[in-house]
N, C-alpha and C positions, 0 to 999 in steps of 0.2 A: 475143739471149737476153732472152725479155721474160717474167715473170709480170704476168698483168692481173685484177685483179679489175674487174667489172662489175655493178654497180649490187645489191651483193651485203647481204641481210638474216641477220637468225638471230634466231629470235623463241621463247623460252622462257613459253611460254603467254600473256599480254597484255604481256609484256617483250619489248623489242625492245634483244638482248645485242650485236647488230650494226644496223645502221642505213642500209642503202642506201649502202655502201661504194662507191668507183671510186677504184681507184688502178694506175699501173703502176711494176715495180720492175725493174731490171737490176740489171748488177754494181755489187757497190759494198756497203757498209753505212749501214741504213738501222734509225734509233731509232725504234721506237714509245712516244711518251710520256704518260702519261696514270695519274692517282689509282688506286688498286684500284675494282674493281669497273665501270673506262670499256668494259671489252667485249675486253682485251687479249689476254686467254688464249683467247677463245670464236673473233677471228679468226685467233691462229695454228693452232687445231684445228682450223680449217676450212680453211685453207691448207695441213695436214699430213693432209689427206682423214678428218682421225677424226670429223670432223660434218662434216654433207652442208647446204648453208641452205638457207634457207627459200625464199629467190628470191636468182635472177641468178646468175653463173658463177665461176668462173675459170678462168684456162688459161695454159697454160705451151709459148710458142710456137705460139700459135695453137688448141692441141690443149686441150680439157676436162681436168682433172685427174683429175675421178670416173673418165670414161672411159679416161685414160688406165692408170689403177690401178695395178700394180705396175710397170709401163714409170716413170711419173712416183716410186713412193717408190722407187726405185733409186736417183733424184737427188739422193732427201732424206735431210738429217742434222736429227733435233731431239733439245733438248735440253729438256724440259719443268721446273716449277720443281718439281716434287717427282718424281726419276725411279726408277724401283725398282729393287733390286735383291735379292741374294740376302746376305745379311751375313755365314754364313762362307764364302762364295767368298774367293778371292786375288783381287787386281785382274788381273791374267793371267785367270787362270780365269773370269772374269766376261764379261772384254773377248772373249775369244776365245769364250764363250758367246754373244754379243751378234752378233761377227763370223759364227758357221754359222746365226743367226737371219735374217741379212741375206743368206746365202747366197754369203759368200766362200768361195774354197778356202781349206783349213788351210795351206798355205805363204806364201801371199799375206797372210792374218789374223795369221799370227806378224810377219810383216813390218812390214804396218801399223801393230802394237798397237806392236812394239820401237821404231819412228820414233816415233808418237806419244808415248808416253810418254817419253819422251828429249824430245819436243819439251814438254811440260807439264812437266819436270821430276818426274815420278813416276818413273822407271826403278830407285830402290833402293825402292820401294813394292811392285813389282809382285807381290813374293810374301806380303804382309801383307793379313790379311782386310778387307775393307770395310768390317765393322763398326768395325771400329779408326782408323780414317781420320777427319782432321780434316774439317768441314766444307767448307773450302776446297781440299782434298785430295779430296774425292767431287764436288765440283764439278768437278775438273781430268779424275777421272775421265768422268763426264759428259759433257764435253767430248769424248775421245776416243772415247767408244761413238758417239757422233753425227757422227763423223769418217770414222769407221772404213771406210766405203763412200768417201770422197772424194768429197764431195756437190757436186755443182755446187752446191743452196739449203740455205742452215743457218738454220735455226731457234731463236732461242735464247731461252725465257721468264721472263725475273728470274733471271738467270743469276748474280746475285751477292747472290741474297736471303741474308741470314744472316751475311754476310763481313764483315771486318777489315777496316776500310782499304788496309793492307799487300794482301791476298789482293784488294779489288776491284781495285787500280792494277795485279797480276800479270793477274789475266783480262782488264780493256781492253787489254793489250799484247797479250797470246795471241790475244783476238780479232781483236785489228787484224795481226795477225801473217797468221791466217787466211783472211783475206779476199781475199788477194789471187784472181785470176781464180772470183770466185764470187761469188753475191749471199747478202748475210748481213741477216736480218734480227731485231733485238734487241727484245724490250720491259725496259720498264723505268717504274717513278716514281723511280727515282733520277738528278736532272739528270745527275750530274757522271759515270753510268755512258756516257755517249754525246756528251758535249758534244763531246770531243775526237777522236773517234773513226768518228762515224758520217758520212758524205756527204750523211747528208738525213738530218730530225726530222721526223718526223710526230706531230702531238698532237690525241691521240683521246679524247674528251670525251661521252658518253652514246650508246656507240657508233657514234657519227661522226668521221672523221676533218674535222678543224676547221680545220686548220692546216697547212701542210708548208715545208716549205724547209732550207737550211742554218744555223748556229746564226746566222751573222753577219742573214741574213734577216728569221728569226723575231724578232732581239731589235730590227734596226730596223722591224718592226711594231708594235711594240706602243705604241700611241697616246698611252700616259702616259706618265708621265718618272719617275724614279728619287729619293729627297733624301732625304739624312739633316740630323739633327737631336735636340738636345739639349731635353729636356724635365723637368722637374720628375717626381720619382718618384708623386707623388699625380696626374699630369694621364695615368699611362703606361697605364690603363684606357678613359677618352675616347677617346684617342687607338685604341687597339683596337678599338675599337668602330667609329671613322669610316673608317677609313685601311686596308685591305690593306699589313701591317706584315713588312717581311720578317725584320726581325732587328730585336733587343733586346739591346742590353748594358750593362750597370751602370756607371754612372762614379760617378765622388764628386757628390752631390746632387741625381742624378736616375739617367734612363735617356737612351744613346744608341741612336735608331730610325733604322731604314733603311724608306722608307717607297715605296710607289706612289701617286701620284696624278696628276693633270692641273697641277693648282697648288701652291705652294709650301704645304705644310703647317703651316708656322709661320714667324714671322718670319728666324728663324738658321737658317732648310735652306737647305743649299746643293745642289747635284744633282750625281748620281754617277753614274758608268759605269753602265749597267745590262746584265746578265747573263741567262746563261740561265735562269736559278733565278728573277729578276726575271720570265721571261717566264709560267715555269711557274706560279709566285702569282700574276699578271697574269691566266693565261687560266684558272686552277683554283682558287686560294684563293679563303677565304671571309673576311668579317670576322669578329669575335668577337663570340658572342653569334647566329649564324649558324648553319641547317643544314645542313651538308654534301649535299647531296642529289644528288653524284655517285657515294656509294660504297651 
């Protein structure tokens, strides 16, 4: 089971939203990481056949995807980051809307939607309208309309944009729950949605994928080192200005920084574990006083 993209673009008038992609994906989950605006959402639309690129392919088992066309969304479940719906539907009545859209029988879709929702923990939901639904609770939905076929590939775009803590740490489990015998693939700018969860990081950066491997991989790539350090409250500006500064916390007569660089930043850093969150400031922050000119 292999998806390949090859050598694949998406160019939005003199904008290049994708950027001469290649990558191949099997089972497993797989993060795509990367600031708003890195080109995230443009390639799972074109992985979910809704844009066609500009140049190069993909294929699913050898076979084109465009050409393949409704043979290949048979396979697919996505789950997009703002998905529609109908707000007085019941979640029943929506799901099962969703399920004769996909073209299952109504016995088979009743089936489905009743496992699903038991598996998301919606099943005392199902007869309340969607407008009424917590946020975290339409993403659960969400989830199961893009299930509802048993997709070999799931698709899932900022799948926990808007959530509680409490409700991202339920979706990582769901999803990892999911994955087994399928290829899942996540975007996300939230490290900690995929640190633990995903089998491969990919971090895509002005429509290129820049980076890939596992978390333990990526954080031993990253060429600088990690230090924190106690600095004077009036010096915690400079210091913003030089340093890719991961964190700031107030102590009594200064600030303490968690900082990136090659060398010790001050005399009292000592150096620290560094993490995946380290890796992501590493390959995407900016310093202070900086334009962001990834989003």
């Amino acid at each position: 089971m292999e998806l390949k993209l090859l050598d694949v673009s998406k160019e939005f008038q003199d904008i290049a939203a994708v950027d001469h992609v290649s990558y191949s994906l099997a089972n497993g989950v797989y993060g795509l990481l990367g600031v708003n605006g890195a080109g995230k959402t443009t390639l799972m639309r074109i992985l979910c056949t809704l844009l066609k690129p500009t140049s190069g392919s993909v294929t699913w088992n050898g076979k084109d995807i465009f050409a393949m066309d409704g043979e290949y969304r048979k396979l697919l479940g996505y789950l997009p980051q703002d998905f529609g719906y109908y707000p007085d539907f019941t979640v029943y009545d929506y799901l099962m809307y969703i399920a004769s859209i996909k073209g299952l029988r109504p016995a088979v879709a009743k089936r489905r939607t009743d496992a699903l929702l038991a598996q998301v923990g919606l099943s005392n939901m199902k007869q309340k309208k969607m407008k009424k639904l917590s946020g975290g609770m339409k993403r659960r939905a969400g989830i199961v309309q893009a299930m509802l076929n048993n997709p070999r590939i799931l698709i899932l775009d900022e799948p926990t944009a808007g959530l509680d803590p409490n409700e991202r740490i339920r979706f990582r489990n769901l999803i990892s729950e999911l994955s087994e015998e399928r290829l899942v693939l996540l975007s996300t700018h939230i490290v900690s949605d995929i640190e633990y969860i995903a089998n491969e990081i990919l971090l895509m950066k002005k429509g290129r994928i820049t980076m890939s491997g596992t978390a333990e991989t990526l954080i031993h790539s990253m060429p600088e080192k990690v230090w924190s350090c106690e600095v004077p409250k009036a010096m915690v500006d400079s210091f913003l200005k030089r340093y890719k500064v991961a964190n700031v916390k107030t102590v009594h007569g200064g600030a303490r920084l968690r900082i990136i660089s090659a060398n010790p930043p001050a005399e009292n850093a000592c150096l620290e574990t560094p993490s995946l969150e380290d890796v992501f400031l590493y390959y995407f922050g900016e310093k202070a006083g900086q334009e962001d000119d990834q989003i």
